[in-house]
N, C-alpha and C positions, 0 to 999 in steps of 0.2 A: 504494500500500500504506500502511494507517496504522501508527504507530505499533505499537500493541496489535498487530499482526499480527506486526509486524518483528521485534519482541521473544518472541511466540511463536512464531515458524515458528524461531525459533535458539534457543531457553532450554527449548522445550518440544517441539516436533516435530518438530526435524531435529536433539535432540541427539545428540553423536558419541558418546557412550559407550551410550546409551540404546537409540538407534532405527537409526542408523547402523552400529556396533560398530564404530567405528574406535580402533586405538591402544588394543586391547585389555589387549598383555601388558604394556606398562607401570601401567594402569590396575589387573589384576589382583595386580601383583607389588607394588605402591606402598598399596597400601589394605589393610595391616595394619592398620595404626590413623590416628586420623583427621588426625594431624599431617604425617605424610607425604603423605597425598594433598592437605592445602592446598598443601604444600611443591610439589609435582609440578603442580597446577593452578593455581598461582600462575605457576610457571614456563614453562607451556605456555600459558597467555592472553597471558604478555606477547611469548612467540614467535611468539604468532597475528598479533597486533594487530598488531606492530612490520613484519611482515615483509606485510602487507595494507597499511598503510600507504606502504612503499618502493614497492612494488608497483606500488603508484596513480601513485605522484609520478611515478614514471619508465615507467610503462606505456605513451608514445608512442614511449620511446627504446629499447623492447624488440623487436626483428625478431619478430615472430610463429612464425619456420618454427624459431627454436633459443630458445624461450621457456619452455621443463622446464630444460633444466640452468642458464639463467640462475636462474629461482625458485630449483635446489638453494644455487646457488653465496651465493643473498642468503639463502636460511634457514641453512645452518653456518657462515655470518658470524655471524649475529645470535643462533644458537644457543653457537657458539665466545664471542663477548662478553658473552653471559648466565653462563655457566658460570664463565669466569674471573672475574666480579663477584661467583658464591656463593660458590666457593673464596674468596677475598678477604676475603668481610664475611660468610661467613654458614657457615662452614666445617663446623659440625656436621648443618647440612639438606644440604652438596656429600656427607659422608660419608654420610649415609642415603640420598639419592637415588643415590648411585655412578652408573653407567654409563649410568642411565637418562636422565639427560641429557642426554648427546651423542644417543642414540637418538630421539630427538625431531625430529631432523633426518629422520628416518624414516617420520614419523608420516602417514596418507594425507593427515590431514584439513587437515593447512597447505596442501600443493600444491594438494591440491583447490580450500578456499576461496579461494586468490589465483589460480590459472585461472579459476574461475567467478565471482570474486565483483571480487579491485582488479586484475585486469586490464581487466575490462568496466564501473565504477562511480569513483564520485567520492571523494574521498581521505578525506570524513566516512564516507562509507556501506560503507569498505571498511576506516576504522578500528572504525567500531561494528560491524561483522559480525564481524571481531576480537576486539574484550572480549567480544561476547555468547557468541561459539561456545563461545572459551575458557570465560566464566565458567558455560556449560551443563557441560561438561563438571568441571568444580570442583567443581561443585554433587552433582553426580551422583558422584564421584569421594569429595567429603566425606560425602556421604551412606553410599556402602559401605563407606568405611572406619570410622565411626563402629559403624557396627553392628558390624561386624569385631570392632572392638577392643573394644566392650560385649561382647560374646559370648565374645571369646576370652581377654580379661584384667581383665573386669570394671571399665574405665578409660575414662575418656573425657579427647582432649586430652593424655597421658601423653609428654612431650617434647616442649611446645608452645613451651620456651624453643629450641630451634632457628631458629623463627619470628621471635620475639621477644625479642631478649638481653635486655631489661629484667625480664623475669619470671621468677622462681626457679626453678631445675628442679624444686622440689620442688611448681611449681603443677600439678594436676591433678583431676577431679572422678571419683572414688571410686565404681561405680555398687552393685556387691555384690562382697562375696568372693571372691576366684581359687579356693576353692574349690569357687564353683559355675559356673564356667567350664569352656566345650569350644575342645580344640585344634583342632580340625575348623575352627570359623570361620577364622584365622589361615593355616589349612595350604592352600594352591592348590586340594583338591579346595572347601574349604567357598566361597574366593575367588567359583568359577564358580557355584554353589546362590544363595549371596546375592544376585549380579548377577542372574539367571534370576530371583530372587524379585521383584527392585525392577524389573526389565524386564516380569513378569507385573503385577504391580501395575497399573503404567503404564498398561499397555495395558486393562487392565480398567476404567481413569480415563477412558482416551479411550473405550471402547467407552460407556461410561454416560452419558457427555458431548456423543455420537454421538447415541444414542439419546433424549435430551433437549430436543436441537436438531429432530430430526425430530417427534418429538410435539408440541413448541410451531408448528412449521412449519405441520403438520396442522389442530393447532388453532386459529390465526390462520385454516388458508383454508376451514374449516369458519364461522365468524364471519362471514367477508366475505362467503361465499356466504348464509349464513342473512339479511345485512341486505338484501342487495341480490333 
């Protein structure tokens, strides 16, 4: 597999919020605005990575037939030690994410990827299956919360010092007026429309994409037949 594949079969075609719907209700509940879902996708790539990683290292020292609750017991470790690291340093993104970070321990798409991916693969290929999952899902995750929060409060970034103690809470980018804002985007029903919007999209990227590949296909063995 080359690179270019590696990178798209995890950032683009097997994203977990995207194509998969894995770890939906934190996804839906976190992507008010687009500071919480870096906060939330920050935090679930490094749960990814860290615990694909252990995974590898010790995947010979793992019995195969009780290998689910060992994965549980090394992801609410590494979930447990993230969590009291944001309480610690980063206290105001622990209070906006609340609960949703222990629930991560939860989430399909970690078991899954360390079953299929640093049980059976090498400690690089099962850390970069890690950032990339994670960072597909970021991606996807800052993307509906940005619209979210354009839509619903006219702001982009609106409590980005969370993130970043160094920058003013008063830093944010201003898109229009709150009073040309709907609460709809904000409220769970709007949550699932926007996901469904950015999930149709998608797919209509891939269908065009599909269909692009096939016509140049065509027209390459149209060519080779004409020369030969």
């Amino acid at each position: 597999m080359t690179i270019k594949n590696f990178l798209n079969n995890r950032l683009w075609k097997n994203n977990s919020s995207l194509v998969q719907l894995l770890g939906l209700c934190p996804v839906l509940a976190m992507t008010t605005n687009a500071t919480n879902a870096i906060g939330l996708g920050i935090t679930t790539t490094l749960v990814l990575t860290l615990t694909n990683t252990v995974i590898s290292i010790f995947k010979k020292n793992i019995p195969k037939d009780i290998r689910i609750p060992i994965y549980m017991m090394i992801v609410s470790s590494i979930v447990t030690s993230i969590e009291m690291l944001i309480h610690a340093y980063a206290f105001d993104l622990y209070q906006a994410l609340g609960v949703f970070i222990p629930l991560i321990v939860t989430n399909c798409i970690i078991i899954g990827r360390a079953d299929c991916i640093a049980y059976k693969n090498s400690i690089l290929v099962s850390f970069l299956d890690g950032f990339l999952i994670g960072l597909g899902s970021t991606l996807s995750m800052f993307l509906i919360g940005s619209i979210r929060e354009i839509l619903g409060n006219g702001t982009l970034f609106f409590g980005f010092n969370k993130i970043i103690y160094c920058i003013d809470s008063s830093f944010f980018i201003k898109i229009f007026d709150k009073n040309f804002t709907t609460f709809l985007a904000i409220a769970p029903p709007g949550g699932f429309f926007i996901l469904g919007c950015v999930i149709a999209i998608k797919n209509f990227i891939d269908l065009k994409n599909k269909k692009s590949t096939i016509l140049t296909h065509v027209k390459c063995s149209c060519i080779n037949k004409i020369k030969k």
